[in-house]
N, C-alpha and C positions, 0 to 999 in steps of 0.2 A: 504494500500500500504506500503510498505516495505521501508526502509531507500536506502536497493542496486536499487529495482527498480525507487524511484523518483530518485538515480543521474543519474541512464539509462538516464528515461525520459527525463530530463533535460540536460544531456550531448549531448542528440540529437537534441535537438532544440538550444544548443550554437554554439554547431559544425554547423550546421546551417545556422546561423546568421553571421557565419565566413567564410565559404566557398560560398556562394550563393555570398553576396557580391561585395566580392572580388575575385570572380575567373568569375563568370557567367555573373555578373555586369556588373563589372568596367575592366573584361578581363584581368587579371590577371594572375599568371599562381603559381603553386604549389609553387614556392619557395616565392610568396607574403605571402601567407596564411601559411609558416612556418614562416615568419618574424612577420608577429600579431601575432601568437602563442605564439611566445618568447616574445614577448611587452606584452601578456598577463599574462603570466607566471611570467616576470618580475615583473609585477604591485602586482602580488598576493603573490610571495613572501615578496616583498617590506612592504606591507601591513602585511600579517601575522606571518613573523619572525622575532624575535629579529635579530640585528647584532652578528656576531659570529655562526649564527647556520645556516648561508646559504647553505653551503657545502653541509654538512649533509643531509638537507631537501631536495636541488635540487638534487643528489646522489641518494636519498632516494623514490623520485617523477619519476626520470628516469629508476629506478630498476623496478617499481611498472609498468610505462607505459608500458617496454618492456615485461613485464610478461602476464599482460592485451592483450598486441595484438597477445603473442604468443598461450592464449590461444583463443581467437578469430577467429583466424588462424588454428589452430587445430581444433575447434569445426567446420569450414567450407568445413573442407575436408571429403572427401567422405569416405568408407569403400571402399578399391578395390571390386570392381566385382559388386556396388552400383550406378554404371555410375556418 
């Protein structure tokens, strides 16, 4: 298995662990599950960035998701005339 596929993997059982909880649960609704997100995120920059290079990395982390989902989004779209 590949480094890209175990974070597949693994991205899918976090996400997971995130939204089932807290949205299916305990009834919650979308903007809970962006507020753990950012408590997550938080934690993880906190943890692996020196002070000084938050910017950067959260800037850096942001650029990366939106490129991710933009391709995501493209690969789920159809070919016209492909229904």
């Amino acid at each position: 298995m590949t480094p890209s596929q175990i974070h597949n993997r693994d991205a899918a059982e976090i996400v997971k662990t995130i939204i089932l909880p807290t949205m299916l649960e305990a009834g919650g609704d979308f903007t809970d599950v962006l507020v753990l997100l950012e408590s997550v995120m938080t934690g993880v920059v906190l943890f692996g960035v020196r002070a000084g290079g938050d910017d950067r990395v959260i800037e850096t982390l942001c650029d990366h998701v939106k490129k991710r989902v933009a391709e995501h989004r493209l690969a789920a779209m159809h070919p016209e005339g492909n229904g």
